[in-house]
N, C-alpha and C positions, 0 to 999 in steps of 0.2 A: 619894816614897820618901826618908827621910829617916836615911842613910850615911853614914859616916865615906870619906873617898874611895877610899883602898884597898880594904875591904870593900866596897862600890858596883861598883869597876868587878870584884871577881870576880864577884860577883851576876851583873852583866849579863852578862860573858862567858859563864856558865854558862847561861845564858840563852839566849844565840846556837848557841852548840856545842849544845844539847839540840833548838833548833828546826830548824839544820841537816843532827844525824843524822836528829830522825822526818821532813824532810820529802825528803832523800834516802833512806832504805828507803822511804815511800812513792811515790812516783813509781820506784822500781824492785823494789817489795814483789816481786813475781812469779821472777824471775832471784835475785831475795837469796835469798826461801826455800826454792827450789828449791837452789841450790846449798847452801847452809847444809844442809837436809836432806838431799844425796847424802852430806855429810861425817859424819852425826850431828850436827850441832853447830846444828839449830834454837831453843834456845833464846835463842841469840845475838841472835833478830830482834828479841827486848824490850829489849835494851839500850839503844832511845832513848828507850822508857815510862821506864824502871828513871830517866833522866837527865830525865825531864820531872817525874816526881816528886817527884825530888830537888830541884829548881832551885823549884817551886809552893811546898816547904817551905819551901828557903832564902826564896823572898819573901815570904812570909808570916809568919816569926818574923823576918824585921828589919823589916817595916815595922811591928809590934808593938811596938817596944821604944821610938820616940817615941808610939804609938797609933796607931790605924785610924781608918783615914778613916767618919763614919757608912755612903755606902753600901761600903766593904768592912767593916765588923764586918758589917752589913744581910746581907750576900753569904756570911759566913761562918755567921749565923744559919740562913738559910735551908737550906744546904744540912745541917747540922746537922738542922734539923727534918725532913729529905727522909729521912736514913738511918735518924734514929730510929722515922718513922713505917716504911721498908722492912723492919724489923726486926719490927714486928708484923702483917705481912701475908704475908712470904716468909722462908726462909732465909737466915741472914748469909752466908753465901755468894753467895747471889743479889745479897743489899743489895751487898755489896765490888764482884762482876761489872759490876755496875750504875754504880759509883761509876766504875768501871775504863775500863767503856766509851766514857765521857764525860771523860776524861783531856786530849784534846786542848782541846777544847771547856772544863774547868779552866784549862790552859795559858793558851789565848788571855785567858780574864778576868784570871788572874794577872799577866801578863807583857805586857801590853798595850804599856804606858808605856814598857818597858823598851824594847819591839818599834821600839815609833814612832820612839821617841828615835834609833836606829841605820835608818830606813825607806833611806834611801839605799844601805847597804849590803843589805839585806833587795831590796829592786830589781836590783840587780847579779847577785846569786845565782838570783832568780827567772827570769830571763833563761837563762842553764846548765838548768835545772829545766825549762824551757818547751820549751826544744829535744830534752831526752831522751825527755819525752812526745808529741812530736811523731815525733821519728824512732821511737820504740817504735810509735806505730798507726800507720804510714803503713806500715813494715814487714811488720806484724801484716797490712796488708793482701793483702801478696803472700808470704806464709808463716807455716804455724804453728811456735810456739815449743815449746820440748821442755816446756815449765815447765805448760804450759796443760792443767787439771784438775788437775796434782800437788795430794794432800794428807801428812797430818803429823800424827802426836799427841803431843797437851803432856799428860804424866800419863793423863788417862782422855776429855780431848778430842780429836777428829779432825777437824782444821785445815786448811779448803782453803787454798792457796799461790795458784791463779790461776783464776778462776769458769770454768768453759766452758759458754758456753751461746748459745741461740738465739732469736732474733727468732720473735711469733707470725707463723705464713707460712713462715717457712725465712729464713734467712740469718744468719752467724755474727758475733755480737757480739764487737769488737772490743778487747781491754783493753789489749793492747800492752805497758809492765813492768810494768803497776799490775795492781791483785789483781780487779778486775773492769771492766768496760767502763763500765759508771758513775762509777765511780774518776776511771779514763782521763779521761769527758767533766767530771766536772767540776776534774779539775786544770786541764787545757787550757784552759776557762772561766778558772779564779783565776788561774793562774800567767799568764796570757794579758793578762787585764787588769792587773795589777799593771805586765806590763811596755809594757802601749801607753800606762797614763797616766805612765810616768815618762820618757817622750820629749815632745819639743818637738815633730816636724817630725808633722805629720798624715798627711802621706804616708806614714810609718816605721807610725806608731800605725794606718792602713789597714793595712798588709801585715802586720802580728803580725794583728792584730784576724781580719783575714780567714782565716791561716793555722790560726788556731784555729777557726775555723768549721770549715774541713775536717777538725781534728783528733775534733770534737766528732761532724760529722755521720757518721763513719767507726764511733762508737761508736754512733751511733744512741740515745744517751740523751734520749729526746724530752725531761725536766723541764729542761735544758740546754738545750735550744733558746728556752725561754722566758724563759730569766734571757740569754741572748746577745742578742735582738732588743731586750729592753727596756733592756740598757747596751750597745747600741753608740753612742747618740749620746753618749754623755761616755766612752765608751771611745777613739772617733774625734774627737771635739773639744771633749773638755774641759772647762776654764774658761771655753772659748768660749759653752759652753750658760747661757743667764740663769738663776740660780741660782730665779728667780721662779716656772721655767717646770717644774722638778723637785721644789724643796722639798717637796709636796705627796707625790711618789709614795710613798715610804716608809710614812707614814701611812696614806696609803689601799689600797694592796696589803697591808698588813698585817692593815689590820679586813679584807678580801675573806678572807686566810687565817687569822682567828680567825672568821668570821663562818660559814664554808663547813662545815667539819666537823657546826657544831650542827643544818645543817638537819633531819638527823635525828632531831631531838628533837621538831621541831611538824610534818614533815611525812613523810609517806610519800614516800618516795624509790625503791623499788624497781622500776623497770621498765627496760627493755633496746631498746636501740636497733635496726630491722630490717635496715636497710641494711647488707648484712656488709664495706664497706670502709669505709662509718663507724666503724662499732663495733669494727673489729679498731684503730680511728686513736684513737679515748677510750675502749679497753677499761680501762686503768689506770684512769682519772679515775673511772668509772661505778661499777669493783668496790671502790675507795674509798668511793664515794658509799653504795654501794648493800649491802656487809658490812664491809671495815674498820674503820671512823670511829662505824655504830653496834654494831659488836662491841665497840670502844676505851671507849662509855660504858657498854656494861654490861659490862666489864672493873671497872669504875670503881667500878659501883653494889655487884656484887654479891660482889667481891672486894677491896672496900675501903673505904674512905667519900667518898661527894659531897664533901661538904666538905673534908678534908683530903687525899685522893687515895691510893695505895696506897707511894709512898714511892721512894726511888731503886731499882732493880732490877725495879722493879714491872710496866714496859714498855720495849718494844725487845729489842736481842740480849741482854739478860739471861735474858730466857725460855726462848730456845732451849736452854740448856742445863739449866735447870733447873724450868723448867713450861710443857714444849713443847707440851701441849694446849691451852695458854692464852694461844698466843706471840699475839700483837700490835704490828705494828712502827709502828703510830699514823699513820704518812706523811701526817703535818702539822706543823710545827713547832710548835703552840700546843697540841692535841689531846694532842700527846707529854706535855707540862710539867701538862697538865690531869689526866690518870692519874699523876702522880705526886705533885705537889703538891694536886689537888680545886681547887673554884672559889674558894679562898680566893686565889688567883694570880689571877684577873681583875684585880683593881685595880693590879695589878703588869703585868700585859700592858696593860693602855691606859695606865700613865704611863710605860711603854716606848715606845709608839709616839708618844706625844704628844711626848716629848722629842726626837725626830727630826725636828720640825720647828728645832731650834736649830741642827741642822746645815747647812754652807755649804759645798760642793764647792770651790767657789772660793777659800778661805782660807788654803787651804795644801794639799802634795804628800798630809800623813798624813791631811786631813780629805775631802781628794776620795777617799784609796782606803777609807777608812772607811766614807763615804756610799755610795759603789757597791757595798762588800761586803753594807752593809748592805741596801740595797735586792734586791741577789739572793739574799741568805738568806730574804727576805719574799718573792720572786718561787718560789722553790726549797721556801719551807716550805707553800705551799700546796699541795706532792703530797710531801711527805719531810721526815722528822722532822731531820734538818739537823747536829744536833748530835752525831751516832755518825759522820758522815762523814771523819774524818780531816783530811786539811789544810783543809778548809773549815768544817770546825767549831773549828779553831784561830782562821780568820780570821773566823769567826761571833763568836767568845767577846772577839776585842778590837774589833770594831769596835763592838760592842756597852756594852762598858768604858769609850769611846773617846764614846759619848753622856752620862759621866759624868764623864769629865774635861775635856770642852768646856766649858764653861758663859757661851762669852760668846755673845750674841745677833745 
């Protein structure tokens, strides 16, 4: 980014303020809009979209004025082509929802640079962040909050403030201040890891690491439990792991969740497991397998084109409100970007993953938490479209930015 230094450092600070209002209403979504709505005054909670907005603009018309870098015009292109094609498949209303959704997940691509360059103080605050989420479910655990099921209406929406809901079997899912118990597990995840790799002592980086285990398994978000086992060893030791012995995973967890979804293109998928404590263990995975993922392709085929895809808005919570017989939440990360964009995006998802092999945990503080983000988006995107998720789809969108401004080998 190429600033005069006064303008530069407002940029960034606008930057910083915007990242640490949305990502304190999120980790305390539940208590804000609850309150905020006993006052009337819920529209208030959009005041960090309204400021993430703003800040996407501002970095996007100065880095204009010396030019864009090819992959950001690329990035600007595309999305460009996403709303125009959303436009001829759905309501502009839907296409904006759609655009809306994915704000955070804009954020992180924009503002990446901006992010890394301040990573140390972004560490410092994650730390605060990690212990509100922490004492929220642990609470959660031995009391319910007044907040839980509260909803709200913006105009002609009716907005739940905090999910309440229940495990198949019985037992109360956990969100604690975040707006549902998935929220909860995977802040706990991000905010968790950020703050054990920016400790030295491994003992320290054990006991954060560990205490978000509790946080996570309190919520019972089983897709969470898979992105935790597979970074606790550079969660817990770092630099210490031979970068030889990693570099691979990204890559390869990533073709598993581009690969997974299309099974059911060549083969029949549909049967049911008998054992009912298996099956109630991979009921998610199976009802993916087995109506999701090929509902999501003939979402595709017959409400849009193969090739081009149906456009932003086209899939996800965009639907729910405005073609709720044809919601599809994709819950894959590649599947998701596939109904929107068509298979014209394949060559774009494999030289995504191919570029991840240029990354090196051990390089630096922003390229270890980048690598790790990165790899648990690829762990995460294999059951969940990744990029609607709030503060994870912030750190989805730069660590992903962050395999384009690497470029040494």
């Amino acid at each position: 980014m190429t600033l005069s230094d006064p303008v530069q450092e407002r940029v960034e600070r606008w930057v910083l303020v915007a990242l640490l209002a949305y990502s304190v209403a999120a980790v305390t979504t539940g208590p804000l809009r609850w309150g905020l709505g006993m006052v009337k005054l819920s529209p208030l909670i959009y005041v960090p979209q309204v400021l993430m907005m703003l800040t996407i603009a501002a970095v996007v018309v100065w880095e204009a004025r010396p030019g864009f870098t090819p992959e950001r015009a690329m990035t600007l292109m595309v999305v460009a082509f996403a709303l125009t094609v959303g436009a001829l498949y759905t309501p502009l209303k839907q296409v904006a929802f759609g655009w809306y959704s994915l704000l955070p997940f804009w954020f992180g691509l924009a503002c990446a640079e901006i992010v890394f360059k301040h990573w140390g103080q972004v560490s410092r605050v994650a730390l605060y962040l990690w212990v509100i989420v922490l004492v929220g479910v642990v609470v959660n655990n031995m009391l319910s909050y007044p907040w839980e099921g509260f909803s709200y209406s913006v105009g002609e929406v009716e907005v739940v403030s905090s999910r309440e809901w229940e495990n198949i079997g019985g037992g109360k899912r956990l969100a604690g201040f975040a707006r549902a118990s998935f929220d909860a597990g995977l802040q706990a995840l991000l905010l968790g890891l950020i703050v054990a790799l920016s400790l030295k002592s491994t003992v320290w980086r054990t006991v954060v690491w560990s205490l978000s285990f509790v946080t996570i398994y309190l919520t019972t978000s089983k897709g969470v439990y898979n992105m935790f086992f597979v970074l606790t060893p550079l969660a817990i030791a770092g630099h210490k792991v031979p970068s030889s012995l990693v570099r691979m995973w990204p890559l390869l967890i990533g073709l598993v969740g581009l690969l997974m979804p299309m099974t059911p293109l060549f083969m029949n998928v549909n049967f049911y497991i008998r054992d009912e404590q298996l099956a109630n263990l991979t009921f998610s995975f199976w009802d993916r397998l087995n109506d999701m993922w090929p509902n999501a392709w003939r979402l595709l085929e017959e409400h849009g084109h193969p090739l081009w895809g149906r456009g932003l808005g086209g899939v996800g919570t965009a639907q729910t409100y405005f073609e709720p017989m044809r919601f599809n939440a994709a819950d894959n990360l590649f599947i998701y970007w596939f109904v929107i964009w068509g298979w014209i995006a394949l060559p774009g998802f494999l030289v995504l993953l191919l570029r991840t092999l240029r990354l090196n945990h051990r390089r630096s503080s922003q390229e270890a938490a980048s690598f790790s983000i990165l790899l648990a988006t690829f762990v995460y995107g294999i059951t969940a479209n990744v990029v609607e998720s709030g503060l994870f789809a912030i750190a989805s969108g730069m660590s992903i930015r962050f395999l384009f401004i690497r470029s040494d080998d």
